[in-house]
N, CA, C, O and CB atoms as a CASP TS submission, in Angstrom:
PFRMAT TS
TARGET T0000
AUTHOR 0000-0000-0000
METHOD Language model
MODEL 1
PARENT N/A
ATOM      1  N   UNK     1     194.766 162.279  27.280  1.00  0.00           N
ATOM      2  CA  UNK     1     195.662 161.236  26.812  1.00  0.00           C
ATOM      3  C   UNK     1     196.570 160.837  27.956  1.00  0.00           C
ATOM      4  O   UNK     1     197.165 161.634  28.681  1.00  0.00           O
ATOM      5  CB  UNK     1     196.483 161.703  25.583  1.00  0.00           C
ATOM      6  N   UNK     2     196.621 159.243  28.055  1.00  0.00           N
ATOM      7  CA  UNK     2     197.876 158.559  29.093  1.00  0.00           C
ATOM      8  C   UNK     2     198.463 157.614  28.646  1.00  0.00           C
ATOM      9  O   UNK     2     197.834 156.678  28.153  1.00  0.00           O
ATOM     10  CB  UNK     2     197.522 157.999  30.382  1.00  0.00           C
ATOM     11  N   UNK     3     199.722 157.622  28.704  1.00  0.00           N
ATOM     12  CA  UNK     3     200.516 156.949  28.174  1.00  0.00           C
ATOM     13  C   UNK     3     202.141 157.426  29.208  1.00  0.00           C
ATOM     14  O   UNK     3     202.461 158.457  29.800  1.00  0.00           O
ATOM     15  CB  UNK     3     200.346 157.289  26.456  1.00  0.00           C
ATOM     16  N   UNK     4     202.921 155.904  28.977  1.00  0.00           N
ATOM     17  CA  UNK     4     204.721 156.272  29.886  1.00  0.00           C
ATOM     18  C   UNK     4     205.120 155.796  28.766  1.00  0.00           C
ATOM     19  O   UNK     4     204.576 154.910  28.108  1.00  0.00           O
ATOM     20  CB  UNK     4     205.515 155.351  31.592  1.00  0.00           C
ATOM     21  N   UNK     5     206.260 156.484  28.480  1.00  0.00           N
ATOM     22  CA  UNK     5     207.582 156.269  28.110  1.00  0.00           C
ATOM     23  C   UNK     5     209.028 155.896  28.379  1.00  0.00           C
ATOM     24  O   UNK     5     209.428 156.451  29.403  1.00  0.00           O
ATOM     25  CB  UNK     5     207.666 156.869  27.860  1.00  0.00           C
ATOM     26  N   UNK     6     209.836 155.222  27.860  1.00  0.00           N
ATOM     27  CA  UNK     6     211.100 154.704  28.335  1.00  0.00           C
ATOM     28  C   UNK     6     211.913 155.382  27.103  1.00  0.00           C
ATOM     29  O   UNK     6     211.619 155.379  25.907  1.00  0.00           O
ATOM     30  CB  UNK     6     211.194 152.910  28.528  1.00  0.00           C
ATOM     31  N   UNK     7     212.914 155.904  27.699  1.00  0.00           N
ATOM     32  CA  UNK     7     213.911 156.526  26.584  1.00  0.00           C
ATOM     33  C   UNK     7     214.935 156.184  26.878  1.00  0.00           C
ATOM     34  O   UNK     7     215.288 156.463  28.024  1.00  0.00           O
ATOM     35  CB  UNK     7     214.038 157.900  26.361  1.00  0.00           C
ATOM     36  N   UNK     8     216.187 155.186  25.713  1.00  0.00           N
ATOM     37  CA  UNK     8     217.199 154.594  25.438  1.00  0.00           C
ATOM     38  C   UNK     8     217.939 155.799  25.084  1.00  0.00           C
ATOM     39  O   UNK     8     217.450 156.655  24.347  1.00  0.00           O
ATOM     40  CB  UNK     8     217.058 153.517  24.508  1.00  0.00           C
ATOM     41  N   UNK     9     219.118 155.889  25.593  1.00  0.00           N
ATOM     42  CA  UNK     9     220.303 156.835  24.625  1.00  0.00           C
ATOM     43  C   UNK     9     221.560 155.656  24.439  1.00  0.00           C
ATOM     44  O   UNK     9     221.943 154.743  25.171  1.00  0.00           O
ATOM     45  CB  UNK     9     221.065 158.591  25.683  1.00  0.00           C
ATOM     46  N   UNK    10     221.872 156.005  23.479  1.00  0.00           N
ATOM     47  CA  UNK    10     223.625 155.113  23.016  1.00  0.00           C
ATOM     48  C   UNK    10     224.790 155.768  22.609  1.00  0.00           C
ATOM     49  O   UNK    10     224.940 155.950  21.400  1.00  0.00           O
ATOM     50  CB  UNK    10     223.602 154.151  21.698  1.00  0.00           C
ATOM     51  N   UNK    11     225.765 156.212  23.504  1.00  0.00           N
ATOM     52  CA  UNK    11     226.953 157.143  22.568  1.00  0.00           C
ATOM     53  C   UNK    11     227.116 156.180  21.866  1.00  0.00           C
ATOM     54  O   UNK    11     227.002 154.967  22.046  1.00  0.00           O
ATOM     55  CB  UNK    11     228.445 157.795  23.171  1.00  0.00           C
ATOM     56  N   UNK    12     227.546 157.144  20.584  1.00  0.00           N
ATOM     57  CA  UNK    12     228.201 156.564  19.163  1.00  0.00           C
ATOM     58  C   UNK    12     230.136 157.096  19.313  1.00  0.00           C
ATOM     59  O   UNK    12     231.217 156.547  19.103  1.00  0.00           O
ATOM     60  CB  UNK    12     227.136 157.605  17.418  1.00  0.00           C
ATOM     61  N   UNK    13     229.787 158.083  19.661  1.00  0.00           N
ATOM     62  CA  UNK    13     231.755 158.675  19.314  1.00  0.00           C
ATOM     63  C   UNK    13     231.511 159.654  20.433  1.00  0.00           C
ATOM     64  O   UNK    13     230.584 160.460  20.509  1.00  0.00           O
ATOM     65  CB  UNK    13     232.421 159.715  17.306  1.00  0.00           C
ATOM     66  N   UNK    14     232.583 159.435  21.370  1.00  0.00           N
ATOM     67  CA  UNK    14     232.942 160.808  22.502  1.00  0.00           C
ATOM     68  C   UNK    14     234.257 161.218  22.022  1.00  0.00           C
ATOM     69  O   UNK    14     235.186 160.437  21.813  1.00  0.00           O
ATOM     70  CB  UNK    14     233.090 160.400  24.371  1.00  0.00           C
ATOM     71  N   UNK    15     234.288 162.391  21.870  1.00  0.00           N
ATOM     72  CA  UNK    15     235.649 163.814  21.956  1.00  0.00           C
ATOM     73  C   UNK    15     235.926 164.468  22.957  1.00  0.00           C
ATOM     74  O   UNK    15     235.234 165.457  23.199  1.00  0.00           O
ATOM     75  CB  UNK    15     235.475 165.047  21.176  1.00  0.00           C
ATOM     76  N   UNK    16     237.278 164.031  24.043  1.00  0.00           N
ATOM     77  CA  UNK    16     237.878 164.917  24.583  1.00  0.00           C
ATOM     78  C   UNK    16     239.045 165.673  24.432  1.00  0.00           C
ATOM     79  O   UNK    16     240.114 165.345  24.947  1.00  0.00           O
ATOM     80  CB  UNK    16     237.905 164.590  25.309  1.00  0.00           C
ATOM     81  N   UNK    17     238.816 167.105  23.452  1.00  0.00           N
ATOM     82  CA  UNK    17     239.874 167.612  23.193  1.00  0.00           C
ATOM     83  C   UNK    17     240.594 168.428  24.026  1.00  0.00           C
ATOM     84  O   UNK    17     241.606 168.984  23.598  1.00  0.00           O
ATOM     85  CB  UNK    17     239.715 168.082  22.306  1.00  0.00           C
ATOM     86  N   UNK    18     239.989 168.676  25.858  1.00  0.00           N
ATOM     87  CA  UNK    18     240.815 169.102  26.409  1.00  0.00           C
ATOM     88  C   UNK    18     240.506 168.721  27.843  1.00  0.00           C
ATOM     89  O   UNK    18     239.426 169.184  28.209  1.00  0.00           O
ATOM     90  CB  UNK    18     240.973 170.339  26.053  1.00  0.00           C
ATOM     91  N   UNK    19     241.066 168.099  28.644  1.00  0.00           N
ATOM     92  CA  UNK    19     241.349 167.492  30.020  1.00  0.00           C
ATOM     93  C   UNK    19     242.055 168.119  30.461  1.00  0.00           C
ATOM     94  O   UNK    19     242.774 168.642  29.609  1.00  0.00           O
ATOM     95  CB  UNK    19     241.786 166.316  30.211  1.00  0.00           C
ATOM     96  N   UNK    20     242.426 168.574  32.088  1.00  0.00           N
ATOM     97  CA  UNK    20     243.165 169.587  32.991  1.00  0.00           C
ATOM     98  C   UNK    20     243.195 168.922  34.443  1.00  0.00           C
ATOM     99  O   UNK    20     242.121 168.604  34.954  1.00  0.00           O
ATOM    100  CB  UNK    20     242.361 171.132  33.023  1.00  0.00           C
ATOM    101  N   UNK    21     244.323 168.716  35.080  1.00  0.00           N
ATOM    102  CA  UNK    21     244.033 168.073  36.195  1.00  0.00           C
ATOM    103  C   UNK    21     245.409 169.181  37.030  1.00  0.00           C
ATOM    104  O   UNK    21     246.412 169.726  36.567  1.00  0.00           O
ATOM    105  CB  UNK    21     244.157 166.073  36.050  1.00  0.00           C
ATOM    106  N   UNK    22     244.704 169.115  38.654  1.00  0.00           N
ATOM    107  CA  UNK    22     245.920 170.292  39.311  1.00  0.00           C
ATOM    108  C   UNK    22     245.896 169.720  40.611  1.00  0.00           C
ATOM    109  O   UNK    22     245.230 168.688  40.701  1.00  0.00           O
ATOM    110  CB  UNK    22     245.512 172.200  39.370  1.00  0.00           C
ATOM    111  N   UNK    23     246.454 170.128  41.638  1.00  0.00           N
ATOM    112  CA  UNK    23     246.351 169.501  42.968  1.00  0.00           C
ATOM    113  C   UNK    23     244.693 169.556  43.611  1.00  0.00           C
ATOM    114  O   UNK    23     243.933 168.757  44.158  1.00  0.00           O
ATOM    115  CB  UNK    23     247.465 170.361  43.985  1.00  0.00           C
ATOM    116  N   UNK    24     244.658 170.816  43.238  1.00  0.00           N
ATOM    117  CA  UNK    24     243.045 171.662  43.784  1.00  0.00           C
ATOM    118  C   UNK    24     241.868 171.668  42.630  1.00  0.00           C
ATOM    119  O   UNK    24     240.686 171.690  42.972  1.00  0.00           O
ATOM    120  CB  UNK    24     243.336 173.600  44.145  1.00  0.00           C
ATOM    121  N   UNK    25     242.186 171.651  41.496  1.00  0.00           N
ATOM    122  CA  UNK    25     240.708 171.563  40.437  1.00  0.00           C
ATOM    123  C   UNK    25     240.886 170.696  39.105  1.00  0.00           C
ATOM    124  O   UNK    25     241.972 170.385  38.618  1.00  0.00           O
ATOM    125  CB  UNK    25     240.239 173.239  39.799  1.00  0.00           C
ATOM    126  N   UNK    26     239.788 170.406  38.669  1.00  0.00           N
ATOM    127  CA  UNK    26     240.226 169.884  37.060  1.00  0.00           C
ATOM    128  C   UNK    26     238.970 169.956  36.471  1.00  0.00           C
ATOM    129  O   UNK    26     237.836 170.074  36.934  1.00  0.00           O
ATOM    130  CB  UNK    26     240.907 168.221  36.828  1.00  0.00           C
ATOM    131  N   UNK    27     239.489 169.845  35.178  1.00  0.00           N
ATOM    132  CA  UNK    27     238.244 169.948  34.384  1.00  0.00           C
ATOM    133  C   UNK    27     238.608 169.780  32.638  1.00  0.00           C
ATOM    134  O   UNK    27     239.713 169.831  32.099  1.00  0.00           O
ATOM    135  CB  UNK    27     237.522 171.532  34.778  1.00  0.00           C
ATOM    136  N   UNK    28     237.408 169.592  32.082  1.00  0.00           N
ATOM    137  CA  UNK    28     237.105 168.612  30.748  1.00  0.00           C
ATOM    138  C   UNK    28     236.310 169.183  29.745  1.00  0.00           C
ATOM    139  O   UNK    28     235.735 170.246  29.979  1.00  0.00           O
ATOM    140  CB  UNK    28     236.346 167.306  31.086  1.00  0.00           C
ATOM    141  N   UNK    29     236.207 168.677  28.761  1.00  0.00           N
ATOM    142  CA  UNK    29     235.333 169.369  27.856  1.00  0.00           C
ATOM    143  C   UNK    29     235.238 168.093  26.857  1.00  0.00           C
ATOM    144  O   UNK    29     236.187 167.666  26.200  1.00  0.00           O
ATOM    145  CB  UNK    29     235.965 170.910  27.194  1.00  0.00           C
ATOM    146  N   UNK    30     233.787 167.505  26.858  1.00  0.00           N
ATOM    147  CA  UNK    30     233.426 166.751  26.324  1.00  0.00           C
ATOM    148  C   UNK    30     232.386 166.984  24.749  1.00  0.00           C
ATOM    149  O   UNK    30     231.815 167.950  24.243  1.00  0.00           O
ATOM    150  CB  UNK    30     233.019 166.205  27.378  1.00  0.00           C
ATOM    151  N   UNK    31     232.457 166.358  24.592  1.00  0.00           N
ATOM    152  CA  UNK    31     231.394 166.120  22.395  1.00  0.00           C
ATOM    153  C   UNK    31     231.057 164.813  22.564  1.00  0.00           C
ATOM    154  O   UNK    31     231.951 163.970  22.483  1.00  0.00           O
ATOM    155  CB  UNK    31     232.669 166.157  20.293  1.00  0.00           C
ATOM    156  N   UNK    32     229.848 164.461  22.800  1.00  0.00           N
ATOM    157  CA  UNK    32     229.284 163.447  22.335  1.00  0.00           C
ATOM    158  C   UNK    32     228.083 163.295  21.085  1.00  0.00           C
ATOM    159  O   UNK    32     227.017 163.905  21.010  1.00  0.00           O
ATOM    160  CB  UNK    32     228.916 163.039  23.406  1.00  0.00           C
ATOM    161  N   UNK    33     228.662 162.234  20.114  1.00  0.00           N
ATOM    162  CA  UNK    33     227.269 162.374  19.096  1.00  0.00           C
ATOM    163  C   UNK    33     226.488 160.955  19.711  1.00  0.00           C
ATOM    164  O   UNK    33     227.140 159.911  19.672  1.00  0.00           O
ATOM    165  CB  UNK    33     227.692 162.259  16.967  1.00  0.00           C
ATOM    166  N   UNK    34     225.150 160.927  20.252  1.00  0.00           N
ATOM    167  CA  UNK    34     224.308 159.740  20.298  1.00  0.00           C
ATOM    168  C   UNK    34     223.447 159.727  19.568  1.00  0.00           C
ATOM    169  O   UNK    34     223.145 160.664  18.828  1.00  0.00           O
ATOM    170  CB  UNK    34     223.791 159.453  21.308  1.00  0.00           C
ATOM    171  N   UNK    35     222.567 158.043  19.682  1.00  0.00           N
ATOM    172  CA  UNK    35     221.376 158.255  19.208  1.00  0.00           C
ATOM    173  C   UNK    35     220.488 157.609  20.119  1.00  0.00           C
ATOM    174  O   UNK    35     221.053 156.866  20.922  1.00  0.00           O
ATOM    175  CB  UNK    35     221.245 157.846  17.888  1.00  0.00           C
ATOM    176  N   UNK    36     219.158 157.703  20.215  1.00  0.00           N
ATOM    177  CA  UNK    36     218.182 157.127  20.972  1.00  0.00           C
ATOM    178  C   UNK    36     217.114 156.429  20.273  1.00  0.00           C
ATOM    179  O   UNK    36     216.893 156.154  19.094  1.00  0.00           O
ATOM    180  CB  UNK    36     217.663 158.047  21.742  1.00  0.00           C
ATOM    181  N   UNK    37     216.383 156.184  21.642  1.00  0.00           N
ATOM    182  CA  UNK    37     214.932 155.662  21.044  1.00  0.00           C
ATOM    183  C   UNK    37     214.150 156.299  22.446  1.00  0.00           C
ATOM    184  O   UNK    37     214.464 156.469  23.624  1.00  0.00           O
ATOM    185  CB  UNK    37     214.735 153.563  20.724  1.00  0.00           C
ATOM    186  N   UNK    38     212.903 156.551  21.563  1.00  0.00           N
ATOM    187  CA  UNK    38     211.661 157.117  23.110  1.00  0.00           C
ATOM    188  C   UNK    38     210.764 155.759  22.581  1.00  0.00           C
ATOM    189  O   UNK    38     210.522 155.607  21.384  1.00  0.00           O
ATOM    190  CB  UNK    38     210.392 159.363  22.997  1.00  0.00           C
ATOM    191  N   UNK    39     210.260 154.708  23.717  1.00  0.00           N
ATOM    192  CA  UNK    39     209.651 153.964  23.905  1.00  0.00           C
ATOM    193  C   UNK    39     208.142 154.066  24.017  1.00  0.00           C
ATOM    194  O   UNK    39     207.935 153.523  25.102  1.00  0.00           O
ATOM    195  CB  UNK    39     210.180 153.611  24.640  1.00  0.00           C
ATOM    196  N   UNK    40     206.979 154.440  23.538  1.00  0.00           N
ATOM    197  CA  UNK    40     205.945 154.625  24.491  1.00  0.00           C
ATOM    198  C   UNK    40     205.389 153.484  24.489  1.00  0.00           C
ATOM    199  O   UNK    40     205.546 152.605  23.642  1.00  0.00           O
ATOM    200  CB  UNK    40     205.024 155.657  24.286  1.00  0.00           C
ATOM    201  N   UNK    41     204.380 153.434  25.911  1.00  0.00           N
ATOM    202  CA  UNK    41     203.552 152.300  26.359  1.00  0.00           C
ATOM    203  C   UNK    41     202.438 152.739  27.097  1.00  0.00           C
ATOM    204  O   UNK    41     202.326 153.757  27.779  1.00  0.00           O
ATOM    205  CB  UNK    41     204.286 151.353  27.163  1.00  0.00           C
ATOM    206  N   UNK    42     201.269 151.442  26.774  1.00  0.00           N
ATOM    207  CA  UNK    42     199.978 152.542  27.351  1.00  0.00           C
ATOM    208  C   UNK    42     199.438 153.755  27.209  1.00  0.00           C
ATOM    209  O   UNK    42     199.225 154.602  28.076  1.00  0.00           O
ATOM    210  CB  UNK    42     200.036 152.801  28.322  1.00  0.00           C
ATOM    211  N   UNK    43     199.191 153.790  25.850  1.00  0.00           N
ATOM    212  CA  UNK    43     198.610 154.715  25.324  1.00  0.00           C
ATOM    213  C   UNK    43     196.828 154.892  25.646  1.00  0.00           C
ATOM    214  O   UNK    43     196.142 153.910  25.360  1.00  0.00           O
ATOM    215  CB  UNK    43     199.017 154.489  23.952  1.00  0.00           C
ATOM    216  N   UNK    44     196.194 155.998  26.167  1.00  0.00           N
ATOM    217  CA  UNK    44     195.033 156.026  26.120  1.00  0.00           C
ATOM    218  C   UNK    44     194.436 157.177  25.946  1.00  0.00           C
ATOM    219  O   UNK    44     194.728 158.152  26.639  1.00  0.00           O
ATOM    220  CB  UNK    44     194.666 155.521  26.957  1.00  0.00           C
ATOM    221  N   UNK    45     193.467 157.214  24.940  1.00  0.00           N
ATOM    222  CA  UNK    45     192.537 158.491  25.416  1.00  0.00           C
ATOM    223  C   UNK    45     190.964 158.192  26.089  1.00  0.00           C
ATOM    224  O   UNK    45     190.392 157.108  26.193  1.00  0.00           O
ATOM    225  CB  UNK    45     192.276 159.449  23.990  1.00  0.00           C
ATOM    226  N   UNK    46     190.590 159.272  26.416  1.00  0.00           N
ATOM    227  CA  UNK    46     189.669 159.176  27.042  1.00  0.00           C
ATOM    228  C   UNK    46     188.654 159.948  26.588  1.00  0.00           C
ATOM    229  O   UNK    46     188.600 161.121  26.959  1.00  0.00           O
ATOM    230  CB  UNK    46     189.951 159.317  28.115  1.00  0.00           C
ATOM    231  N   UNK    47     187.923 159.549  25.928  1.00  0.00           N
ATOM    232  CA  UNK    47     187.037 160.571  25.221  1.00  0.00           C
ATOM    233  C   UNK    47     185.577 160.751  26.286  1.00  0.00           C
ATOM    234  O   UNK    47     184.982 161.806  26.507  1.00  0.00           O
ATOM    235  CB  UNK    47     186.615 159.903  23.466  1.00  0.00           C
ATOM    236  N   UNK    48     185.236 159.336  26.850  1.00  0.00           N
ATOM    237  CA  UNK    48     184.376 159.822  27.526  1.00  0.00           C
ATOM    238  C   UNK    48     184.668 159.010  29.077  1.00  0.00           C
ATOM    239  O   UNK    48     185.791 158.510  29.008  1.00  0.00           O
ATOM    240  CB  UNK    48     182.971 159.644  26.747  1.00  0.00           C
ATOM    241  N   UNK    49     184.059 158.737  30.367  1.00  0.00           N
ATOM    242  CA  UNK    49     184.246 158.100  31.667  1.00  0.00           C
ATOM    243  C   UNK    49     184.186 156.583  31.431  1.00  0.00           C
ATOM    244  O   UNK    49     184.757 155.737  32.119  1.00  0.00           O
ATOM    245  CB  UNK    49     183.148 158.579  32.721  1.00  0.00           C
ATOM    246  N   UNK    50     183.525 156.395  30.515  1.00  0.00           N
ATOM    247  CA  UNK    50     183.185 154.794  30.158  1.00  0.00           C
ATOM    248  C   UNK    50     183.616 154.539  29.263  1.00  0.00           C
ATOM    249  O   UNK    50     183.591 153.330  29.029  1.00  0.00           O
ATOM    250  CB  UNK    50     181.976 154.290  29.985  1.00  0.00           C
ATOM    251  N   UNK    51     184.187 155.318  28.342  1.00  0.00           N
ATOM    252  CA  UNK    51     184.887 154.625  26.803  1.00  0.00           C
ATOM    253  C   UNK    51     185.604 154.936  26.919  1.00  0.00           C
ATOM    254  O   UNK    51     185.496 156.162  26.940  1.00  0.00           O
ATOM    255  CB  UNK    51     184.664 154.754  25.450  1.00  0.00           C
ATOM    256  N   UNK    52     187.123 154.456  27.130  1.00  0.00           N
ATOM    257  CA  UNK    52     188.415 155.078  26.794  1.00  0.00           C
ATOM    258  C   UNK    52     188.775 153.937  25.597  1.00  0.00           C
ATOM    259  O   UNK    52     188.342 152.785  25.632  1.00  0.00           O
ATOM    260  CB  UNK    52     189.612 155.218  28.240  1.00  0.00           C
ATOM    261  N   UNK    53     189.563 154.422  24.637  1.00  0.00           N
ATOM    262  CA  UNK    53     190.241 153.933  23.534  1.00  0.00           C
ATOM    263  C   UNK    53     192.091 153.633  23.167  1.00  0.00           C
ATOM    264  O   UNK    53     192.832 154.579  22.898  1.00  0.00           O
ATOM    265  CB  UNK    53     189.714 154.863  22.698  1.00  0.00           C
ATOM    266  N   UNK    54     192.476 152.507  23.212  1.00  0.00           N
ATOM    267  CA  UNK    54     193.513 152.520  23.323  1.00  0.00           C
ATOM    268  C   UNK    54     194.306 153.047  21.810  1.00  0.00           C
ATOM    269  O   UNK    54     193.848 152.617  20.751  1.00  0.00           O
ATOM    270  CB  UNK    54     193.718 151.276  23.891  1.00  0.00           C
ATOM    271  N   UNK    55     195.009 153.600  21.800  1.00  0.00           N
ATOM    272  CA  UNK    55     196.270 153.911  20.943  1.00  0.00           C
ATOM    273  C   UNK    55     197.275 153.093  20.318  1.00  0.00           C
ATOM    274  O   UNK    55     197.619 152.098  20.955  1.00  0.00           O
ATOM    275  CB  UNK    55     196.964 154.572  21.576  1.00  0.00           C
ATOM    276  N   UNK    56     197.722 153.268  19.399  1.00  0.00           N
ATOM    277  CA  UNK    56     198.829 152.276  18.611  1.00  0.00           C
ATOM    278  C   UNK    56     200.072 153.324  18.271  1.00  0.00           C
ATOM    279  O   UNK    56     200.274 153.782  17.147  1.00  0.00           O
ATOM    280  CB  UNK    56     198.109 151.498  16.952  1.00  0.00           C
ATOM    281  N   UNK    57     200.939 153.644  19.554  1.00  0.00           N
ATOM    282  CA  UNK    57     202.339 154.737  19.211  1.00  0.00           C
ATOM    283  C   UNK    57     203.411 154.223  19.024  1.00  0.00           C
ATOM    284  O   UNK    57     203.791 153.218  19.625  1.00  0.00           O
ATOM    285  CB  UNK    57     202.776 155.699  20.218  1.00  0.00           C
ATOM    286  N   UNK    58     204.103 154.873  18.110  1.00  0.00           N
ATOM    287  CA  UNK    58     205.441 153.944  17.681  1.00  0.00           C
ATOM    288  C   UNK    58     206.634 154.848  18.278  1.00  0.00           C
ATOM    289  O   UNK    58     206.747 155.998  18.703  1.00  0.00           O
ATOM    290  CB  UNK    58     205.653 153.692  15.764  1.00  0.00           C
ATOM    291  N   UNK    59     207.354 153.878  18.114  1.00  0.00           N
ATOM    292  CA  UNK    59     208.704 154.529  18.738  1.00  0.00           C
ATOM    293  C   UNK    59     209.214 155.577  17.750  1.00  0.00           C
ATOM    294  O   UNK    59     209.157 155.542  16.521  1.00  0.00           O
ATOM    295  CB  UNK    59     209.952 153.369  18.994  1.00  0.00           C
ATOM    296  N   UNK    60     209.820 156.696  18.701  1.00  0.00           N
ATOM    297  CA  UNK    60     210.612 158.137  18.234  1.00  0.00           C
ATOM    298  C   UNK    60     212.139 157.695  18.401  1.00  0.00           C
ATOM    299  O   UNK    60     212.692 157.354  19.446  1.00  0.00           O
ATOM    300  CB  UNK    60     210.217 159.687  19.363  1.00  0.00           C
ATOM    301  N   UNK    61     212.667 157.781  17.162  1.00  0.00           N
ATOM    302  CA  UNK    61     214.173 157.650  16.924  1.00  0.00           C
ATOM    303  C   UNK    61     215.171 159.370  16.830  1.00  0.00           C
ATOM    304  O   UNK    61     214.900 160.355  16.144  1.00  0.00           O
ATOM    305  CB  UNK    61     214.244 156.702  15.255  1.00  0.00           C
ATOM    306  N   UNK    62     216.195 159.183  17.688  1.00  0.00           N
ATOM    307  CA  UNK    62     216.433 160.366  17.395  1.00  0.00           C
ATOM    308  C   UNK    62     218.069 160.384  17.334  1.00  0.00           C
ATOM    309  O   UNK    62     218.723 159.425  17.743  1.00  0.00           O
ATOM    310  CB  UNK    62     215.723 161.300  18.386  1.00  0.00           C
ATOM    311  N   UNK    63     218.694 161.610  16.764  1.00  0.00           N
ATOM    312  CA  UNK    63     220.756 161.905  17.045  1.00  0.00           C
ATOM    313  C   UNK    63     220.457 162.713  17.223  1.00  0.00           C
ATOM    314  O   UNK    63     219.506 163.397  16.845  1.00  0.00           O
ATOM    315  CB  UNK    63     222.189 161.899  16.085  1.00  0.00           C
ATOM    316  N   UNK    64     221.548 162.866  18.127  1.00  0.00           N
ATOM    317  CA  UNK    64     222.386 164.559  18.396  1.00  0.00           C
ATOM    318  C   UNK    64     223.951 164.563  19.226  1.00  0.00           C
ATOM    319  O   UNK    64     224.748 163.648  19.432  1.00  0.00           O
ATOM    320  CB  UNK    64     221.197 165.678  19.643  1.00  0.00           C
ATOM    321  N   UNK    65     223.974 165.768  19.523  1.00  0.00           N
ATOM    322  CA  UNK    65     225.316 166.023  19.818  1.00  0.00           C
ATOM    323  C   UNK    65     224.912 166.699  20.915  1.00  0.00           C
ATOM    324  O   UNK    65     223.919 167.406  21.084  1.00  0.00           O
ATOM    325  CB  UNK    65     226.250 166.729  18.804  1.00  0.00           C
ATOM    326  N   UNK    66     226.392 166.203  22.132  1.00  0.00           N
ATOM    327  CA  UNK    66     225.602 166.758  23.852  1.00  0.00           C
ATOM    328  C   UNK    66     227.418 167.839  23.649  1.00  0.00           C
ATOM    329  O   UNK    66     228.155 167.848  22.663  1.00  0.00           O
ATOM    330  CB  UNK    66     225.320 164.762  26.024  1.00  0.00           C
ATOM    331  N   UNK    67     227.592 168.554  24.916  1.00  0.00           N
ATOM    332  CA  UNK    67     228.738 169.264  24.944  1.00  0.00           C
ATOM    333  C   UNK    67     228.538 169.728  25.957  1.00  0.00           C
ATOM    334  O   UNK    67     227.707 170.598  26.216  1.00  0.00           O
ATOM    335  CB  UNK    67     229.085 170.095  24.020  1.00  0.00           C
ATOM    336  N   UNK    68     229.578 168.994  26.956  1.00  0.00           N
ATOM    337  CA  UNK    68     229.225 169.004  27.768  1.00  0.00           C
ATOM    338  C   UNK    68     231.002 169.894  28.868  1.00  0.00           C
ATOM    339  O   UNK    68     232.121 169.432  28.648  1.00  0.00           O
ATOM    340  CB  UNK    68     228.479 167.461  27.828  1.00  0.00           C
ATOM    341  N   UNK    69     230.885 170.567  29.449  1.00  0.00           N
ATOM    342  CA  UNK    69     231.820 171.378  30.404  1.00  0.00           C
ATOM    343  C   UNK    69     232.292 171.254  31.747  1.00  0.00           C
ATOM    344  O   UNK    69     231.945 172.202  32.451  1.00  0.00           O
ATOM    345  CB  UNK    69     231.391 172.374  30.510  1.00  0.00           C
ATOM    346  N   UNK    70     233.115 170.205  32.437  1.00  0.00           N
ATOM    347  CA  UNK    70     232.790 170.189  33.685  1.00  0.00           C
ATOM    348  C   UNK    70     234.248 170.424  34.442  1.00  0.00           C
ATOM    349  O   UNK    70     235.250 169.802  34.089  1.00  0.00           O
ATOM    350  CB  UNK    70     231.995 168.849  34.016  1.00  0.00           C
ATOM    351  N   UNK    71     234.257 171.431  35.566  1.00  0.00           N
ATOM    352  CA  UNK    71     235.051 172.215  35.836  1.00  0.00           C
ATOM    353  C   UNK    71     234.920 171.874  37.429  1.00  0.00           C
ATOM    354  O   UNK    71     233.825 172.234  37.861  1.00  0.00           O
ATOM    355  CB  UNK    71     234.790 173.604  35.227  1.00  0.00           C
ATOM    356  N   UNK    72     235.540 171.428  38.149  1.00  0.00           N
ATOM    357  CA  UNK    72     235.815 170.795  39.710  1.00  0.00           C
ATOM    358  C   UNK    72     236.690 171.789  40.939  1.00  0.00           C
ATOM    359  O   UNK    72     237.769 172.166  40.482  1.00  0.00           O
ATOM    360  CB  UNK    72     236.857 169.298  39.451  1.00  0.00           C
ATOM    361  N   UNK    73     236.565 172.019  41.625  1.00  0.00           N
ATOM    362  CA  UNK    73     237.236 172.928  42.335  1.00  0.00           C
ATOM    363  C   UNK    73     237.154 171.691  43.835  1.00  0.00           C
ATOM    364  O   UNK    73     236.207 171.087  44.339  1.00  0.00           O
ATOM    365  CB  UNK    73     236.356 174.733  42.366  1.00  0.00           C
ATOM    366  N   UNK    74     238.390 171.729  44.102  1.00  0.00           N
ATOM    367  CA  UNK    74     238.756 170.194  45.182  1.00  0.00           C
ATOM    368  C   UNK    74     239.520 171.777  47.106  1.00  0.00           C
ATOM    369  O   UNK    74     240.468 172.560  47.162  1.00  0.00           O
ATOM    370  CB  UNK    74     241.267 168.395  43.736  1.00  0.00           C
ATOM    371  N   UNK    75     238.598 171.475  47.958  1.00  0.00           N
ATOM    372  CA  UNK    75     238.962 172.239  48.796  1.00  0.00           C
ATOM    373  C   UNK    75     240.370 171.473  49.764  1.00  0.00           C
ATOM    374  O   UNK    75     240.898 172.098  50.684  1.00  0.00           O
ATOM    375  CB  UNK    75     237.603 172.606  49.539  1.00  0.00           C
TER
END
């Protein structure tokens, strides 16, 4: 099987309940809920060298929640 995909993400709501900033480091703590889409295109299988058969794939919808930690140290 061959086939590419393109995958969309969209934040819906970001949460930063804690930000830190200092001369020398900072750092954050993020919540994001998104949702996406996975695109596919060019779908094929190949069953034999001379017959390949094209595919009909639909798009994958998806949510979730990312959480994300990022902590900086400045020399």
């Amino acid at each position: 099987m061959d086939y590419d995909s393109t995958l969309f993400e969209m934040p819906i709501v970001e949460y930063r309940p804690y930000r830190s900033f200092s001369s020398n480091q900072s750092s954050t703590l993020l919540f994001q809920l998104f949702a996406g889409v996975d695109v596919p295109s060019g779908g094929t299988v190949i069953y034999a060298q001379a017959n390949p058969a094209e595919l009909g794939l639909d798009p994958v919808w998806s949510i979730g929640l990312k959480f994300n930690f990022d902590w900086r140290y400045y020399y």
